[in-house]
PDB file of N, CA, C and O in Angstrom:
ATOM      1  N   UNK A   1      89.938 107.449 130.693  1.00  0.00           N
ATOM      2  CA  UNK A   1      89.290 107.370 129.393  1.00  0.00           C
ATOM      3  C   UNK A   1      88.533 106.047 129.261  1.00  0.00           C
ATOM      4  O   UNK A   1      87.370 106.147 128.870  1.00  0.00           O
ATOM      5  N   UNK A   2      88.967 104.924 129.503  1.00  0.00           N
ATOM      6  CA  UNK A   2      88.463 103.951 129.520  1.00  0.00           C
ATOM      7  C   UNK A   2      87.534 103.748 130.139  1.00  0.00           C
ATOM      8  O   UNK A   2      86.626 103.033 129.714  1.00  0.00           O
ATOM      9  N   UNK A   3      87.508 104.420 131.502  1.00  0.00           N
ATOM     10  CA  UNK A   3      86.290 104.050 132.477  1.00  0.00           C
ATOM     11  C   UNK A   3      85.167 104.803 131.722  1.00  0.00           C
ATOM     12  O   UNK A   3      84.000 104.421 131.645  1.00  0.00           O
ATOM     13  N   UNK A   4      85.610 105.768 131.255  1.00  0.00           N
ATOM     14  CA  UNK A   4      84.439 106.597 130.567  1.00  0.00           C
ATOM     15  C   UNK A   4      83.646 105.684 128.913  1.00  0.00           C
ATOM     16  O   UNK A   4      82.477 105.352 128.717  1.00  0.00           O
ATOM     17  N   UNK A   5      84.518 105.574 128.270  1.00  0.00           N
ATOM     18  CA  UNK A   5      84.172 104.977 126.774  1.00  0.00           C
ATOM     19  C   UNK A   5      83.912 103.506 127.134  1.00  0.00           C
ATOM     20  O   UNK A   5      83.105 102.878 126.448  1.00  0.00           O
ATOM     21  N   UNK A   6      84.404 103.043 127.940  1.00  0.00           N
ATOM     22  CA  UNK A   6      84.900 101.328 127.923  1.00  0.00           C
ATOM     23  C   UNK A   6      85.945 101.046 126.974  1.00  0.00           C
ATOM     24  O   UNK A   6      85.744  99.950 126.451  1.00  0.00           O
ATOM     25  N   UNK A   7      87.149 101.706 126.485  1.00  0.00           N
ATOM     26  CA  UNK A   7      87.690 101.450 125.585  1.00  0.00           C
ATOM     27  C   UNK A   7      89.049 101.924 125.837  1.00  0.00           C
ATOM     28  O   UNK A   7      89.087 103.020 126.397  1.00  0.00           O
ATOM     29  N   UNK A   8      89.718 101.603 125.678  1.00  0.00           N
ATOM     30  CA  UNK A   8      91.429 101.977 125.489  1.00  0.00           C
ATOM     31  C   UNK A   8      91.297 103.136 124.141  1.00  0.00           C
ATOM     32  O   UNK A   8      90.453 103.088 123.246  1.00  0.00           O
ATOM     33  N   UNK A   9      92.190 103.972 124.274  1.00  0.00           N
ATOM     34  CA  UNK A   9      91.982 105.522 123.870  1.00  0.00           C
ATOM     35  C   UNK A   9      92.592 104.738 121.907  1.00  0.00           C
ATOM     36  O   UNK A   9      92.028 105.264 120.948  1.00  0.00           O
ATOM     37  N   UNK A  10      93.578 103.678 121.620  1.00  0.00           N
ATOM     38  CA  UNK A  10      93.605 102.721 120.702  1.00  0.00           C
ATOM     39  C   UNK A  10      92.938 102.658 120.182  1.00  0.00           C
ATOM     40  O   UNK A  10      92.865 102.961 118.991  1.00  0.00           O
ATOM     41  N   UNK A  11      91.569 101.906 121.394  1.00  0.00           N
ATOM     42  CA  UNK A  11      90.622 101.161 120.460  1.00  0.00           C
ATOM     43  C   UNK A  11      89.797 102.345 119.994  1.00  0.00           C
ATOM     44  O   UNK A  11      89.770 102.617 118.793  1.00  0.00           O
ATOM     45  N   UNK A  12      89.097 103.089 120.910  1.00  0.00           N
ATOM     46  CA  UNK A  12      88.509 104.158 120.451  1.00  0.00           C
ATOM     47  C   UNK A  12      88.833 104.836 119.063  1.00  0.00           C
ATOM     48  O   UNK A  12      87.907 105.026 118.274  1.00  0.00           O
ATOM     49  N   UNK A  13      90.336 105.267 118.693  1.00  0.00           N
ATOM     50  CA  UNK A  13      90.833 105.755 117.644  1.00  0.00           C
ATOM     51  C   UNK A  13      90.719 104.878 116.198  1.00  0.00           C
ATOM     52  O   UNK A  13      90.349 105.410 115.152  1.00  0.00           O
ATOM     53  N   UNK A  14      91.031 103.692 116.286  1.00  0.00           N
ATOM     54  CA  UNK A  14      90.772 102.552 115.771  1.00  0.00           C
ATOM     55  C   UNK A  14      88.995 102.341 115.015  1.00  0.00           C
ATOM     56  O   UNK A  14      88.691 101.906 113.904  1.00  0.00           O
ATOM     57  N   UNK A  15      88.057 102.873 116.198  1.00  0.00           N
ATOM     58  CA  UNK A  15      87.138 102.414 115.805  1.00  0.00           C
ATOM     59  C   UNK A  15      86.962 103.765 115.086  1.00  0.00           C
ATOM     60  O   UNK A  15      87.074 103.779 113.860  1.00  0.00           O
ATOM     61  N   UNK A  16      86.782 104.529 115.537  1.00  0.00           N
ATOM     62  CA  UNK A  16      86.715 106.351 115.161  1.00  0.00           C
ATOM     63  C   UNK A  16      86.696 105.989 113.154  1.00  0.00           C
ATOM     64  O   UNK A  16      85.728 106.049 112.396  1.00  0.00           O
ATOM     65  N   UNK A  17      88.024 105.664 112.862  1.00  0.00           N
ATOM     66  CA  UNK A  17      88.869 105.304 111.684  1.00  0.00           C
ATOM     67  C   UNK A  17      87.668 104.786 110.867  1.00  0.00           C
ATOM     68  O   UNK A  17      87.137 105.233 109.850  1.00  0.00           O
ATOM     69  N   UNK A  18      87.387 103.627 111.682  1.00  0.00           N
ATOM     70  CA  UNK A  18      86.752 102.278 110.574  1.00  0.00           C
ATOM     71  C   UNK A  18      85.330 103.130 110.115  1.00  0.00           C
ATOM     72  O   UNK A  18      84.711 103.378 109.080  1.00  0.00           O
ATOM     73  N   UNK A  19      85.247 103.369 111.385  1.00  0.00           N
ATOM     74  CA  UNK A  19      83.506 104.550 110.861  1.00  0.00           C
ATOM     75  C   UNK A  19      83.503 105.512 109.907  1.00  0.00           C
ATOM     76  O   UNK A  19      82.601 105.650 109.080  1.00  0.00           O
ATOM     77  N   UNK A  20      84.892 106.471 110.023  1.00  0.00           N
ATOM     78  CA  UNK A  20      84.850 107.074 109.166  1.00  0.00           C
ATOM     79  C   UNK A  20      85.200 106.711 107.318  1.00  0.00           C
ATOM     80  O   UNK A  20      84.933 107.272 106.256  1.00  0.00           O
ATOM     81  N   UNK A  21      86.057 105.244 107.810  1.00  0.00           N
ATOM     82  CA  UNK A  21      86.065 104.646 106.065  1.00  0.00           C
ATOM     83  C   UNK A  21      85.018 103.985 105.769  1.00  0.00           C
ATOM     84  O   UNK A  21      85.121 103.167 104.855  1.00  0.00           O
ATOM     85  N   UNK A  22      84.071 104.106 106.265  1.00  0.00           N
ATOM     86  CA  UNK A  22      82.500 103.038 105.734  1.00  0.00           C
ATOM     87  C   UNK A  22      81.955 104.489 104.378  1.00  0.00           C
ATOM     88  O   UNK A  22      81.609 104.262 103.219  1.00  0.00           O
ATOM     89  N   UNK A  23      82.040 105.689 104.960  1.00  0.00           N
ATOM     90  CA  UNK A  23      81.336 106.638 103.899  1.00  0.00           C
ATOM     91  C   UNK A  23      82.337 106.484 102.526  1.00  0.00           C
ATOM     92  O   UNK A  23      81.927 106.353 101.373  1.00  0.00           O
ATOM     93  N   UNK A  24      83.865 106.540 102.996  1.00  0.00           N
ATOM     94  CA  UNK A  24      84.573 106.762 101.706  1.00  0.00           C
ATOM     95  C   UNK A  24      84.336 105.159 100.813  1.00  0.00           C
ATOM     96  O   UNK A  24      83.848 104.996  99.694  1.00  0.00           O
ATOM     97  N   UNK A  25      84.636 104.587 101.347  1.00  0.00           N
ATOM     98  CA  UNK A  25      84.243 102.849 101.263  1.00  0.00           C
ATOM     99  C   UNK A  25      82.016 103.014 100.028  1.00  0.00           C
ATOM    100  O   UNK A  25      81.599 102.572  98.958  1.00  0.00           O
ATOM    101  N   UNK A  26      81.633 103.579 100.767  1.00  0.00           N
ATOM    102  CA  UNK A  26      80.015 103.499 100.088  1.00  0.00           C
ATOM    103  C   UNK A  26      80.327 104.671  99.052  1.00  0.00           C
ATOM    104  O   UNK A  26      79.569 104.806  98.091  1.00  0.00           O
ATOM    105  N   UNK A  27      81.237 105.382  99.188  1.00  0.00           N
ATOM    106  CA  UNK A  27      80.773 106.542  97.820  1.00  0.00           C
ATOM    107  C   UNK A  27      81.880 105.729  96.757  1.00  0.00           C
ATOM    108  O   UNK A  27      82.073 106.390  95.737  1.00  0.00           O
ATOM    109  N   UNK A  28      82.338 104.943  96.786  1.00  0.00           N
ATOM    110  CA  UNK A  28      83.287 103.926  95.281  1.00  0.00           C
ATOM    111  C   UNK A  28      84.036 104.669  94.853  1.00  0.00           C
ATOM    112  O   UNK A  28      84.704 104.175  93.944  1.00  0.00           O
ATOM    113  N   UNK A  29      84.283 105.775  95.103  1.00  0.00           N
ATOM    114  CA  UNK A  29      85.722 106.706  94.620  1.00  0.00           C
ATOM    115  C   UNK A  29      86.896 106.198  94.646  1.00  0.00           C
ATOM    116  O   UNK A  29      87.654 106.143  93.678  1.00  0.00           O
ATOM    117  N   UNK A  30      87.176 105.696  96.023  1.00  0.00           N
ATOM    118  CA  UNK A  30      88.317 105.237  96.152  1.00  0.00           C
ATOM    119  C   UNK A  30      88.784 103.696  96.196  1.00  0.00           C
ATOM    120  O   UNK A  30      88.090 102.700  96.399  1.00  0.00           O
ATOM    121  N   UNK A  31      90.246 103.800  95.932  1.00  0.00           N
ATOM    122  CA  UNK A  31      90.276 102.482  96.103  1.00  0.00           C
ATOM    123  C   UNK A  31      90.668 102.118  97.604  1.00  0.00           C
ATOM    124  O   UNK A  31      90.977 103.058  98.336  1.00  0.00           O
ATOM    125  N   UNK A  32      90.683 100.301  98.323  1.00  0.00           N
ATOM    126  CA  UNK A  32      90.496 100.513  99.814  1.00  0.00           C
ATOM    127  C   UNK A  32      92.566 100.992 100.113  1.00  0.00           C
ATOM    128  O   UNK A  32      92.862 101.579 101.154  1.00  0.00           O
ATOM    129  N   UNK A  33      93.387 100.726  99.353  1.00  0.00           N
ATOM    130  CA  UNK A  33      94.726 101.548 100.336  1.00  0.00           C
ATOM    131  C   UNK A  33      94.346 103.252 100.026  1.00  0.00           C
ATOM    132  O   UNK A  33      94.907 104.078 100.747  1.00  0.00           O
ATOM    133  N   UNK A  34      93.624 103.620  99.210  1.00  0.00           N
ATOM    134  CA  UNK A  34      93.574 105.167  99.518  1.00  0.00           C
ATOM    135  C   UNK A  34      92.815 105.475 100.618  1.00  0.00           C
ATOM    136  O   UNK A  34      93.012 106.365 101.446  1.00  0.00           O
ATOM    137  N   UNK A  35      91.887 104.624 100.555  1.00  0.00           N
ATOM    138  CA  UNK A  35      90.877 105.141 101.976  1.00  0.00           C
ATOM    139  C   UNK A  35      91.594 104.395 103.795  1.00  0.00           C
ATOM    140  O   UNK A  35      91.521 104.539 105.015  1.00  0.00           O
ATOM    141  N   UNK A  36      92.220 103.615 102.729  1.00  0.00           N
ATOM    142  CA  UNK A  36      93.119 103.303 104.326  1.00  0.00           C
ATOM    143  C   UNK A  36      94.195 104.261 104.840  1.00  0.00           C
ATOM    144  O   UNK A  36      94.281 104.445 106.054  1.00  0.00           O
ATOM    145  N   UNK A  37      95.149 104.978 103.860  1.00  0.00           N
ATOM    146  CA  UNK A  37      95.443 105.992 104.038  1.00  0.00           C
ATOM    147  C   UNK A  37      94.566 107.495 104.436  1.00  0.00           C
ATOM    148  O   UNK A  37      94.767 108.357 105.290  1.00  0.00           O
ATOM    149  N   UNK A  38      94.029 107.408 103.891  1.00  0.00           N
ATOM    150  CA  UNK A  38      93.113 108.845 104.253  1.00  0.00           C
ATOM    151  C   UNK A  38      92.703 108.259 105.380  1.00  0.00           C
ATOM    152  O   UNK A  38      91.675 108.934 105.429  1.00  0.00           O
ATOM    153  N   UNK A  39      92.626 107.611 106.289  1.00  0.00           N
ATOM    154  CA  UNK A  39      91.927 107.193 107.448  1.00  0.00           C
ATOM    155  C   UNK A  39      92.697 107.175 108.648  1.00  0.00           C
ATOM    156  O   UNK A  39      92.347 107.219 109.828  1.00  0.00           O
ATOM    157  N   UNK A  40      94.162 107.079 107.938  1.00  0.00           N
ATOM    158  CA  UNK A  40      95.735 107.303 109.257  1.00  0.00           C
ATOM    159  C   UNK A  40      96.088 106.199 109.445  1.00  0.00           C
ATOM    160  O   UNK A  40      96.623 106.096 110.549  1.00  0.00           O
ATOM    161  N   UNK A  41      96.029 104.731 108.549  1.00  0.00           N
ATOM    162  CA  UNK A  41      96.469 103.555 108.716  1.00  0.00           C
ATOM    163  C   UNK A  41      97.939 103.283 107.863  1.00  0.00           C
ATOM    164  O   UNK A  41      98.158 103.508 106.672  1.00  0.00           O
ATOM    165  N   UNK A  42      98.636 102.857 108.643  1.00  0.00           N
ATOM    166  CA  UNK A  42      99.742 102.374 108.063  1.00  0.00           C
ATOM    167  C   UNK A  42     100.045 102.008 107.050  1.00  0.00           C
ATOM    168  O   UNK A  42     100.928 102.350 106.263  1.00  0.00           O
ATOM    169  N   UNK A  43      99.333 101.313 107.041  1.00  0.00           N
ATOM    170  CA  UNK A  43      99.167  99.822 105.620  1.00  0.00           C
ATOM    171  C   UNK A  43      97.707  99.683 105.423  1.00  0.00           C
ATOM    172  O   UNK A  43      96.829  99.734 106.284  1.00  0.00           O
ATOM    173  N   UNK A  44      97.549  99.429 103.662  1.00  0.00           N
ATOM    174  CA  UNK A  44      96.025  98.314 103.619  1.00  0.00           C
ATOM    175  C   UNK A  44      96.109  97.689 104.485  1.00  0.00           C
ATOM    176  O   UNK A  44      95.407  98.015 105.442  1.00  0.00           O
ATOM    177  N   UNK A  45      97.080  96.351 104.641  1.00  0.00           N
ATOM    178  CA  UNK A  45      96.732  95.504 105.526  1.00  0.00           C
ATOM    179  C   UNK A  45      96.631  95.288 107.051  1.00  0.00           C
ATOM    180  O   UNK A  45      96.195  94.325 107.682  1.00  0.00           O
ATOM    181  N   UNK A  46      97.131  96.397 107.439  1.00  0.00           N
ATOM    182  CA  UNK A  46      96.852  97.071 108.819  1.00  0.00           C
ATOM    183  C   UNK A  46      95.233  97.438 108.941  1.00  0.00           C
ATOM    184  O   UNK A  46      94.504  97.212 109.907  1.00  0.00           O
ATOM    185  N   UNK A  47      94.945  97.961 107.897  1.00  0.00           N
ATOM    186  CA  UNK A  47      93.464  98.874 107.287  1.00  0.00           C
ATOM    187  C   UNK A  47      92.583  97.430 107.536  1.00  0.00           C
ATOM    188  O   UNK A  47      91.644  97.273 108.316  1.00  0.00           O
ATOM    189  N   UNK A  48      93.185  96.445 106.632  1.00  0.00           N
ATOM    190  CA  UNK A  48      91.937  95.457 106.643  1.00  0.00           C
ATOM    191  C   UNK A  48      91.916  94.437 107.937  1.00  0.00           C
ATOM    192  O   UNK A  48      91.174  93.456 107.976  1.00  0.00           O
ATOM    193  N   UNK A  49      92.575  94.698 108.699  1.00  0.00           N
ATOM    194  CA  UNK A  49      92.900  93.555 109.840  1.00  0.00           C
ATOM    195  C   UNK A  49      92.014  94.192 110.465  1.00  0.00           C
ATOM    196  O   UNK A  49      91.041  93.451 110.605  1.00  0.00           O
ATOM    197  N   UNK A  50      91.746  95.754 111.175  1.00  0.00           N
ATOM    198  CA  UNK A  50      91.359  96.728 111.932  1.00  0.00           C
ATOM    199  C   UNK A  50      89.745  96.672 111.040  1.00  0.00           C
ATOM    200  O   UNK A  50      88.948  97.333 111.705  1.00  0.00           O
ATOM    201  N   UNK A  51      89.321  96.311 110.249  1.00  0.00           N
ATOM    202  CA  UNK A  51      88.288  96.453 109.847  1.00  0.00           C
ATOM    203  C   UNK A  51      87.556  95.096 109.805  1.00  0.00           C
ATOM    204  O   UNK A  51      86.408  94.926 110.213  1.00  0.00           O
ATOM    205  N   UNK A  52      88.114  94.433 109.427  1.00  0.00           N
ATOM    206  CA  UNK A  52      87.777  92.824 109.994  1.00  0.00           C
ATOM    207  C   UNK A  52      87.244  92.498 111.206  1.00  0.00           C
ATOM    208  O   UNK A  52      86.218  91.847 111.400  1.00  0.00           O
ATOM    209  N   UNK A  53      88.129  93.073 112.179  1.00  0.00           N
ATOM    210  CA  UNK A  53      87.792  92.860 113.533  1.00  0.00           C
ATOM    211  C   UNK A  53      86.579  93.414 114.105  1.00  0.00           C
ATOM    212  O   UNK A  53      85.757  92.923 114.878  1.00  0.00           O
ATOM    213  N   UNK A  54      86.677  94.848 113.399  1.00  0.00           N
ATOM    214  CA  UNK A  54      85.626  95.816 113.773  1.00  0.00           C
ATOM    215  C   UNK A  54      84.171  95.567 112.834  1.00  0.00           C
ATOM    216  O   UNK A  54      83.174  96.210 113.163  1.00  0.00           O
ATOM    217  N   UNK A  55      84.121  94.922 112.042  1.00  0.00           N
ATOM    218  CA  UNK A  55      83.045  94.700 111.212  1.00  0.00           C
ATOM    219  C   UNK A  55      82.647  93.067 110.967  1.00  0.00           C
ATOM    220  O   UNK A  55      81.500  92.642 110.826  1.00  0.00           O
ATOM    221  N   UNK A  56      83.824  92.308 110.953  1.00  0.00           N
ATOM    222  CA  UNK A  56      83.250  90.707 111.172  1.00  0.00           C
ATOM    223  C   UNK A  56      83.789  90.215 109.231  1.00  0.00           C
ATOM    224  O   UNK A  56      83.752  89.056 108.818  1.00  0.00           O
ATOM    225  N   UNK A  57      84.276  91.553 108.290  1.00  0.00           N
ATOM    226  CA  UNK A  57      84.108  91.104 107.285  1.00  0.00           C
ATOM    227  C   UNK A  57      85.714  91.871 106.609  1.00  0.00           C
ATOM    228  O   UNK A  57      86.172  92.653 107.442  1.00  0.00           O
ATOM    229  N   UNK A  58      86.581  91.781 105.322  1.00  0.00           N
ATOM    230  CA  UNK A  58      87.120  92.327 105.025  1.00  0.00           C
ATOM    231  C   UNK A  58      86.174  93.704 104.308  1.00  0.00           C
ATOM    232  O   UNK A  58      85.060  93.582 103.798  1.00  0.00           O
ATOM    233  N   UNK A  59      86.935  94.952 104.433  1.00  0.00           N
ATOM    234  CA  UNK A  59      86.522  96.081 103.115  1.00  0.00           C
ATOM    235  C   UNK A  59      85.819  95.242 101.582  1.00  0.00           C
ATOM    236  O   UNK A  59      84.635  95.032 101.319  1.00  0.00           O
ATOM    237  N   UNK A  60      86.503  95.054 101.137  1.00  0.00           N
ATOM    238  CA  UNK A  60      85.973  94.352  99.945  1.00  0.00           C
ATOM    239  C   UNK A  60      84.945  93.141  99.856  1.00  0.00           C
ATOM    240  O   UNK A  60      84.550  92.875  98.721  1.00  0.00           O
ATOM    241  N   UNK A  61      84.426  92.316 100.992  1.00  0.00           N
ATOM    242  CA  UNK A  61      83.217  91.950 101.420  1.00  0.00           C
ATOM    243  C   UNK A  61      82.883  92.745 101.783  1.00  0.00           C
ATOM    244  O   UNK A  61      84.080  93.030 101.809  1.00  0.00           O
ATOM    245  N   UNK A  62      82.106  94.071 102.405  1.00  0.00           N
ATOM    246  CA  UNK A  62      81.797  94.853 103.089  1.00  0.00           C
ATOM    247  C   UNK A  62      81.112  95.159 101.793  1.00  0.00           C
ATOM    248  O   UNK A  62      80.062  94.650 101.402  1.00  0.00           O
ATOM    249  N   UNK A  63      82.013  96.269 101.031  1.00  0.00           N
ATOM    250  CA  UNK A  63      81.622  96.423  99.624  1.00  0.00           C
ATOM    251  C   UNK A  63      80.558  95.486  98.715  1.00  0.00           C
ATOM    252  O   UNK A  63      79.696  96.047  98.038  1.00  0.00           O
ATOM    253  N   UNK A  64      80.628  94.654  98.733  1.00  0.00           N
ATOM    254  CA  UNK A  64      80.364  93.689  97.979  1.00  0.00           C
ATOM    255  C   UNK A  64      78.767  93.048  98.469  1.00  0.00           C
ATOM    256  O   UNK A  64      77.858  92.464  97.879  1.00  0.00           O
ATOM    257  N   UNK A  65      79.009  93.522  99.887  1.00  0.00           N
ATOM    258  CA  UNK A  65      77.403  92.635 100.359  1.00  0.00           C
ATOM    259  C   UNK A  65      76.655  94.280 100.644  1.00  0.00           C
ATOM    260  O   UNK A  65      75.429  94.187 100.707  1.00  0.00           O
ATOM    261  N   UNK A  66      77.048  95.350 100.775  1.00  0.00           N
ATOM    262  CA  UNK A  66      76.112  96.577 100.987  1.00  0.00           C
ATOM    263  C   UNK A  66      76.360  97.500  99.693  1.00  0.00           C
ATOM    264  O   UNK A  66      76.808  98.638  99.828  1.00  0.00           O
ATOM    265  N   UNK A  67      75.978  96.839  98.151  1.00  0.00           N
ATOM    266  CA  UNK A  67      76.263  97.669  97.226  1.00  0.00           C
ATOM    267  C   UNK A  67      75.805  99.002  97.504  1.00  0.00           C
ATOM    268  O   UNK A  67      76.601  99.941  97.499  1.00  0.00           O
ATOM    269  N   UNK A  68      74.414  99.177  97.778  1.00  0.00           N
ATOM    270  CA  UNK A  68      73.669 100.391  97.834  1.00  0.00           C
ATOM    271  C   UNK A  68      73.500 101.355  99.284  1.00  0.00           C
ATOM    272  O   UNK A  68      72.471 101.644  99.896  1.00  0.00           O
ATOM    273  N   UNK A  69      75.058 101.755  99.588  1.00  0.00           N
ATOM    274  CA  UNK A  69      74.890 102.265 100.839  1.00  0.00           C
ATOM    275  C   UNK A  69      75.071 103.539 100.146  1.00  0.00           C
ATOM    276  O   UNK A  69      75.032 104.596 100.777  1.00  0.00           O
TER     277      UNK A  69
END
């Protein structure tokens, strides 16, 4: 798997996640532990560590600097 993606089947899943909470994240419905849940994360703060890494910013900066996604 790795040789194929470049990625540990983890990270892949991991990233899979964060992509899919950017839409729930831009439509403001939710708040970020619901969308961290709906996404298969443990914890918010599991949610925001994994999104940090993967984006450079917390959810709620994220939010905050792309109002109009």
């Amino acid at each position: 798997f790795k040789q194929m993606t470049g990625k540990t089947v983890t990270q892949y899943l991991t990233d899979y996640r964060i992509r899919q909470s950017l839409q729930l994240l831009s439509e403001g419905r939710y708040s970020i532990a619901q969308v961290a849940e709906q996404n298969g994360f443990s914890s918010p703060s599991r949610f925001a560590s994994a999104f940090r890494r993967r984006m450079g910013c917390n959810p709620k900066e994220y939010i905050h600097q792309n109002p109009f996604l």
